[in-house]
C-alpha positions as CSV (number, residue, x, y, z in Angstrom):
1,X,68.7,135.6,95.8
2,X,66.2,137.2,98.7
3,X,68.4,137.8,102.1
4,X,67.4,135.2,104.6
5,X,68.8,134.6,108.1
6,X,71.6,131.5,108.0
7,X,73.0,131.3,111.9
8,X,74.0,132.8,114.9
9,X,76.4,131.9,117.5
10,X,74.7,131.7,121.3
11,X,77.8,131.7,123.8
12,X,77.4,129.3,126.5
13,X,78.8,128.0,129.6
14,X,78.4,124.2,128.8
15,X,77.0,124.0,124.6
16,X,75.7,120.7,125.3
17,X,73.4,121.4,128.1
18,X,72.3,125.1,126.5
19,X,71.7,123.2,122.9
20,X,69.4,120.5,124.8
21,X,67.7,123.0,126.4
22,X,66.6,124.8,123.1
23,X,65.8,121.0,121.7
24,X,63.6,120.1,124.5
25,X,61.9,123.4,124.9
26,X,61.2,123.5,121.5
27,X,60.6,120.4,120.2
28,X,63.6,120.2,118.0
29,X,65.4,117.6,116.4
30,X,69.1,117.2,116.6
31,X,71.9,119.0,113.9
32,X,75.3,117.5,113.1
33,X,78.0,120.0,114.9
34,X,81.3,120.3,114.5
35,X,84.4,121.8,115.9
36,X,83.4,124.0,119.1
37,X,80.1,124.2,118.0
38,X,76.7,121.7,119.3
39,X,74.0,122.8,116.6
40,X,70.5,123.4,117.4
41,X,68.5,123.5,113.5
42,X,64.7,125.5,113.4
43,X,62.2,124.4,111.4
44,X,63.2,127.2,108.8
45,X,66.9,125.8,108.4
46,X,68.8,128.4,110.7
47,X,71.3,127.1,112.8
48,X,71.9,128.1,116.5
49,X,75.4,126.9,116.8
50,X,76.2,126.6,120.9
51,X,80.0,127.6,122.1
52,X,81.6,128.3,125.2
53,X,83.8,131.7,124.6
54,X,87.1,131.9,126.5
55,X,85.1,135.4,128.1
56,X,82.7,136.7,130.5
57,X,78.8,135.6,128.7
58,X,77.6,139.0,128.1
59,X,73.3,138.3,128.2
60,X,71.4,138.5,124.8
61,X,68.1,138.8,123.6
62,X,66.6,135.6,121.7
63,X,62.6,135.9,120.5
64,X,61.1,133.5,119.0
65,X,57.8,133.2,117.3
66,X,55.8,129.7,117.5
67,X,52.3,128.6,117.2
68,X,49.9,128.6,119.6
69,X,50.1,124.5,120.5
70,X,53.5,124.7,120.8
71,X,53.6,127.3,123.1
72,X,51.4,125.4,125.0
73,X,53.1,122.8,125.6
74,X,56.8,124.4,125.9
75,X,55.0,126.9,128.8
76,X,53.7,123.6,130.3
77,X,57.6,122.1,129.8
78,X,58.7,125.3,131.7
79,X,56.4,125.6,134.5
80,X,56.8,121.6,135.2
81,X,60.8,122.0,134.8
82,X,60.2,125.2,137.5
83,X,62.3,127.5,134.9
84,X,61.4,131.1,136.3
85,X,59.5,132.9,133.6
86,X,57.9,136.3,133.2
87,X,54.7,138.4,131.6
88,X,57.5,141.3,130.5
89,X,60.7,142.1,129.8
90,X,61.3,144.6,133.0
91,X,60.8,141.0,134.9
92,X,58.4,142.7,137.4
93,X,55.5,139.8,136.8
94,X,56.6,136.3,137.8
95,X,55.1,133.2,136.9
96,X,52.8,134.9,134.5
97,X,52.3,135.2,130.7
98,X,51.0,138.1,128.4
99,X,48.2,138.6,126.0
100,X,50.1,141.7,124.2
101,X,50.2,142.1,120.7
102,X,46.9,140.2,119.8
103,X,48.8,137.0,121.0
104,X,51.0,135.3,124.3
105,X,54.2,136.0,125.3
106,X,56.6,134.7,128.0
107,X,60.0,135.8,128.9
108,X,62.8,133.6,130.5
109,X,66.2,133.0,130.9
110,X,68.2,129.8,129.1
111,X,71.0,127.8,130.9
112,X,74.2,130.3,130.1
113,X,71.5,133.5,131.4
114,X,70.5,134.7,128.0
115,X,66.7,136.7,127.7
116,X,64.0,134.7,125.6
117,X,61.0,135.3,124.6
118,X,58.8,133.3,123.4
119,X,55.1,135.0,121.5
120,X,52.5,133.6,119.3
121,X,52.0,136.6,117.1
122,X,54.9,139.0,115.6
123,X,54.9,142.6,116.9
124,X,54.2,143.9,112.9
């Protein structure tokens, strides 16, 4: 068997709202959850499983790699739902995106305050 990513837990401060966020963005479908969890599934089977942690939300970093219609249209979904978003990851140029990499990129923050990234070509 070949290693492949399965899941990762995202702490949140309401998993419903930070789940439908990732959905909408992204143009995912709904995932059975269970227990503390509300499941967000990506097109390659990995699981983002939401909860909210009894402790302080500690920010992460989230990338993720999509094509370049879907970026259009989840950069359109953020500028029209006036999430502040970023060309870099020092947060020094608002409302802009990047052409780094030989593709775009966009940094923003989700619901619970977590860093994402969103690019249209891998750094390698």
């Amino acid at each position: 068997m070949t290693i492949t990513f399965n899941h990762t837990i995202i702490a949140s401060r309401d998993r419903t709202e930070s789940a439908r966020f990732y959905r909408d963005l992204f143009e995912l479908a709904e995932a059975p959850s269970w227990g503390p969890f509300t499941n967000v599934q990506l097109d390659d089977g990995v699981l983002l499983q939401f909860a909210e942690p009894p402790v302080e939300i500690q920010m992460q970093h989230y990338a993720f790699l999509v094509d370049d219609e879907l970026f259009d249209r989840a950069y359109g979904r953020l500028v029209d739902g006036g999430v502040e978003h970023w060309a870099d990851p020092q947060l020094t140029r608002p409302g802009e995106t990047n052409t780094e990499h030989g593709g775009r990129g966009v940094y923003f923050l989700d619901p619970a305050g977590h860093g994402l990234e969103m690019i249209t070509r891998p750094y390698l």
